[in-house]
N, C-alpha and C positions, 0 to 999 in steps of 0.2 A: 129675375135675377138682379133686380134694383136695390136689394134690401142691403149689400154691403156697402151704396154709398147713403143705404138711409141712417144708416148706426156707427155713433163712433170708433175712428180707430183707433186701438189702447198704446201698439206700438206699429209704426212703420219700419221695415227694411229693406236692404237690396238680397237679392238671393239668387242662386244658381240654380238652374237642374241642369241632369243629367243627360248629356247629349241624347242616349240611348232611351230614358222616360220621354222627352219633349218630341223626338223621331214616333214613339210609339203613338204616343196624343194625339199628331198631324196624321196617323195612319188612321187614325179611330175617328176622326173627323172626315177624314172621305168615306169611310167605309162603314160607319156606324150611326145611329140615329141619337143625336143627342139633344138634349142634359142625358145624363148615365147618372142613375142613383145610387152610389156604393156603400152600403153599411160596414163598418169598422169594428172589428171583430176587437174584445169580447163585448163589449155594449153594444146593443142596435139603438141606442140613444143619438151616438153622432156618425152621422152619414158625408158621406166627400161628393158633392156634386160638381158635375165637370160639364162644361159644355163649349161653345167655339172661342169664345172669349178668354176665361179664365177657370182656377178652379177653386171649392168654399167648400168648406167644412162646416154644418152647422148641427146647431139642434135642435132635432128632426122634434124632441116636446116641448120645446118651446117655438112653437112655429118658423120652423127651420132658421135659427136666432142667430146670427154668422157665430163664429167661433176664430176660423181661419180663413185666408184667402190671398192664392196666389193671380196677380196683375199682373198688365202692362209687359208683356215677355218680349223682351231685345233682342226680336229673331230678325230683321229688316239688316237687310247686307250682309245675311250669313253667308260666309265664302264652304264652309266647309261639313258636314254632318258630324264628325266626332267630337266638336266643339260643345261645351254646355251655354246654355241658355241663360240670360240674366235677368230677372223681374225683381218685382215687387212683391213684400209679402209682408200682408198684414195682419196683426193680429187685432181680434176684438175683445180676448179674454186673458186674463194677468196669465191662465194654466193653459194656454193655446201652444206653447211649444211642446209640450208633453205628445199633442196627437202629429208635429209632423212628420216623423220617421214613420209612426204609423200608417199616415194616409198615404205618404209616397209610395210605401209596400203595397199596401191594398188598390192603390191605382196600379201597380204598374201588372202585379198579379189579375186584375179584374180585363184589364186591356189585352193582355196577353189570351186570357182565356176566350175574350169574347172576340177577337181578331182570329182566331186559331178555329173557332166554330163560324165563322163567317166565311173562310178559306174554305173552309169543308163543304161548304153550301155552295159554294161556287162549280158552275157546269164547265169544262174544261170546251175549249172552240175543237172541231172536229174539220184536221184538214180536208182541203178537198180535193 
């Protein structure tokens, strides 16, 4: 996961998420095995990998070449869960804002699905 501070950044921002996506994330990090490879619907060219750190969008033919990438999340003293999330979010291609409403769907859809089939796999405790 080195490779976004091996390539330059085209633009840095600050950025939000959504209380509700960043709550999901921290659910899928205890409960799930990560990096998560999400392909991004209609091209399987850029994929959104997510793992405990941060999350990248790259692509996956040019040896997973960054694209997008969100950082550094200003969750430290959070008082509250309905509150959104403040990072960094950088881009490494002039057309990288075009995928981020995409990728935020596709993650928050892909987490939901695989958290929801994780639940199901869970053996319920049998009092005694």
């Amino acid at each position: 996961m080195t490779r976004i501070h091996d390539v330059p950044v085209y633009v840095s921002r600050k950025d939000e998420i959504e209380a509700q996506l960043y709550n999901l994330w921290r659910r899928a990090k205890l409960h799930l095995s990560l990096p998560l490879r999400i392909e991004l619907e209609p091209s399987k060219q850029m994929v959104l990998i997510i793992d405990q750190e941060h999350w990248e969008v790259v692509d996956q033919n040019q040896y997973d070449l960054p694209i997008l990438a969100w950082l550094d999340f200003k969750d430290a003293g959070r008082s509250s869960l309905h509150t959104p999330v403040g990072c960094r979010l950088n881009y490494y291609h002039y057309m990288a804002n075009r995928l981020r409403g995409k990728a935020l769907q596709a993650l928050e859809q892909e987490l939901n699905q695989r958290l929801k089939a994780d639940d199901a796999n869970v053996i319920p405790l049998k009092p005694e």
